[in-house]
N, C-alpha and C positions, 0 to 999 in steps of 0.2 A: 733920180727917177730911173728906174731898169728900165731898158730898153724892148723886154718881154713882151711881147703880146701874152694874154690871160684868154686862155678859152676852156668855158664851164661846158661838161657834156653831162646828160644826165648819169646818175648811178645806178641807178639799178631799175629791175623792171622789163617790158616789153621796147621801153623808150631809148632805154639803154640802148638795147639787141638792134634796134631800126636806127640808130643814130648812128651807131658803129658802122653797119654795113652802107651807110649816105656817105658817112666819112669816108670806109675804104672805095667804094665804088667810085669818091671821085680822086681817090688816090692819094688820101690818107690817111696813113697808118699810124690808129692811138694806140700807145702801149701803155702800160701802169709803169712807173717806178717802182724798186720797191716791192714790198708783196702782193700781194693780186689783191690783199683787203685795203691797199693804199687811197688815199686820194689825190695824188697829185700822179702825172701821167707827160708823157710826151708824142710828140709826131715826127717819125722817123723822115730825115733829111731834113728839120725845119729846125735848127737852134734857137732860132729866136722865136719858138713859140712853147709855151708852159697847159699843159692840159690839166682843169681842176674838173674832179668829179663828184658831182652835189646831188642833191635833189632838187625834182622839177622847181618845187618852191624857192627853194634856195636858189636856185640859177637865176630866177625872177628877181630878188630882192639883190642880189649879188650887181644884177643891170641894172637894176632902177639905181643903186648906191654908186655904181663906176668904179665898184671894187673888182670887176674882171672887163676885158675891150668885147668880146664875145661870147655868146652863149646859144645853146639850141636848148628853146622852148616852146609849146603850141600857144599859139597866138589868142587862146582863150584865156588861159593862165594866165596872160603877159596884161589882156586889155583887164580883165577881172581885178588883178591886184596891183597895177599903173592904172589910177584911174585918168592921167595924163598921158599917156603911153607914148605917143609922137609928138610929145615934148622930149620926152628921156630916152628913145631907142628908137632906131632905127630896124624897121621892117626889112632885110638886105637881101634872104633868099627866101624861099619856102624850098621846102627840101621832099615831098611828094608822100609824106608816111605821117598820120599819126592825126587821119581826118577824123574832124565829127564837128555836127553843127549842134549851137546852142540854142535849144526850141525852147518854147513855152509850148506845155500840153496838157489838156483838159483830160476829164474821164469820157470814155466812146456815148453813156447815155446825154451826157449833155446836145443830144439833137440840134437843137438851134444855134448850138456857139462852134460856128465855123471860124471865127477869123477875129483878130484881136479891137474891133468893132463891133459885134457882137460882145466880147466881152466887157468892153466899157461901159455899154448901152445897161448890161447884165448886174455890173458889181453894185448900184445903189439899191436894185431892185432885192438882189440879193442880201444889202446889208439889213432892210427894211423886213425883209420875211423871213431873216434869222438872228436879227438883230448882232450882228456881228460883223465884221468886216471879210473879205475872202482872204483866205490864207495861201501862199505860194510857197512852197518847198525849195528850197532851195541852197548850192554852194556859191553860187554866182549872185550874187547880193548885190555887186557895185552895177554889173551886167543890165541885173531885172531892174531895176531903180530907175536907169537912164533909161532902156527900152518902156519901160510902162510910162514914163515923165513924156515922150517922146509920142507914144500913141495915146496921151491925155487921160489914162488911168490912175487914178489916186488913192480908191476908196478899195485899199487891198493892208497885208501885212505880210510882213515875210516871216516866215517860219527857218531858218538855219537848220538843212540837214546835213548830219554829218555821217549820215550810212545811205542806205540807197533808197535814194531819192522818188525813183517810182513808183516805191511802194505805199509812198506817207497818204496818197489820198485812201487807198482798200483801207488802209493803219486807221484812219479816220482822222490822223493829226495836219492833216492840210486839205483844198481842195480843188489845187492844182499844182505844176511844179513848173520849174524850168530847168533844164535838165542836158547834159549831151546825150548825141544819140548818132549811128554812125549807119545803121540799117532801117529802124525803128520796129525792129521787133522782139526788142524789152518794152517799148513802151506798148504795145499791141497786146502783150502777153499779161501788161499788169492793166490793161482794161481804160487807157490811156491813147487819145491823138495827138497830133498836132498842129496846128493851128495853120493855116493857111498860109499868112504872113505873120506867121510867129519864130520865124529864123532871125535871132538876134545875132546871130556869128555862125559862117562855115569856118572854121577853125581848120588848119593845118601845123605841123612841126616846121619853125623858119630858124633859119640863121639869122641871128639879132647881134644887133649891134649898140653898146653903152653910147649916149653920147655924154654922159657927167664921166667916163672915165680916161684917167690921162693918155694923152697919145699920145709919144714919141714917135720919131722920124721911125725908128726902126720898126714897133710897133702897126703905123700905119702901110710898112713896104708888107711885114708879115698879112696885114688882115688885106690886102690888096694878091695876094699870093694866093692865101686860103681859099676868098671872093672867087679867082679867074682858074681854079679848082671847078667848080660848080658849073654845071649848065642851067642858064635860067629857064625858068618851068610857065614861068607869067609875072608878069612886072610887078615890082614890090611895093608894097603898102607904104604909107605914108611919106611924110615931105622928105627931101634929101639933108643928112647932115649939116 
């Protein structure tokens, strides 16, 4: 078993760009191996640690599997596709870049559905005078499921979008979504609120931690090094290792 520690950083993107600069500001420095199109990378002054450079997705399924000891990914990502998540990882920093909450949001005419009460009250009446179920837009699938299971909504369907998601109620192919949102004014703009208590996740970019992957002595002094790098921002999610 190497004694490496494995830390996944994203590749490419804005996540990238803000990951990078989390890292150097707390004084570490990722370099690539290799050519700049590489994927494997290191952290100057740290031997025992191997930098792999994935996609966001990839980083997820990389922790969930304990094929890498660390990774930075946003905490939407990580609950959306661990539907166990604090079973498998540990929640270890939030790193202060890379917010957006996961809303459920109706269209602005819907006047009387302020709050996801309203909308429960709403969906049989609605499936009875259009004879169809209410349809919900969506990437966050495992998300909406639990949150709607959760506020006793049943009498819905989800619609999988895979382009932008605000648009699908104007589009006519849904007739609400759930969606991130970081300002809310894409959803303003595409004629969309959000719901009162319809924040299913404030999402952040955190440092996570495998726990399916193996950890050697050397391994746990490296992710202990990395850790006391960071200044904590607000106490981290879920149960401890």
């Amino acid at each position: 078993m190497t004694e490496k520690l494995v830390l996944a950083v994203p590749s490419k993107g804005r996540l990238m760009d803000q990951a990078a600069e989390a890292l150097a500001a707390a004084g570490l420095d990722v370099r690539k191996i290799g050519s700049d199109r590489g994927y494997r990378g290191e952290i100057e002054g740290m031997n025992g640690v191997e930098v792999a450079f994935a996609s966001s997705a990839e980083i997820v399924r990389l922790l969930k599997d304990g094929e890498v000891h660390l990774g930075i990914a946003g905490e939407d990502l990580v609950r959306e596709q661990i539907t166990d998540a604090d079973a498998r990882v540990e929640f270890v920093r939030p790193l202060g870049f890379g917010f957006a909450d996961v809303v459920v949001a109706v269209p602005q005419c819907w006047l009387d559905i302020a709050a996801m009460a309203d909308l429960r009250e709403m969906a049989p009446l609605f499936r009875r005078r259009h004879h169809r179920r209410l349809r919900v837009a969506t990437k966050y699938m495992n998300l909406t499921r639990a949150f709607f299971r959760e506020k006793g909504i049943g009498d819905y369907r989800i619609v999988e979008s895979l382009g932008a998601t605000e648009g699908t109620p104007a589009a006519g192919t849904a007739d609400l979504i759930v969606d991130i949102t970081t300002t809310g004014r894409t959803l303003k703009a595409n004629g969309l609120k959000a719901l009162a208590d319809g924040v299913i996740l404030k999402s952040q970019a955190n440092l996570i931690a495998s726990r399916g992957a193996q950890w050697s002595d050397g391994a746990r002094r490296a992710r202990e090094a990395i850790v006391a790098r960071f200044r904590p921002t607000e106490a981290p999610s879920g149960p401890p290792p």
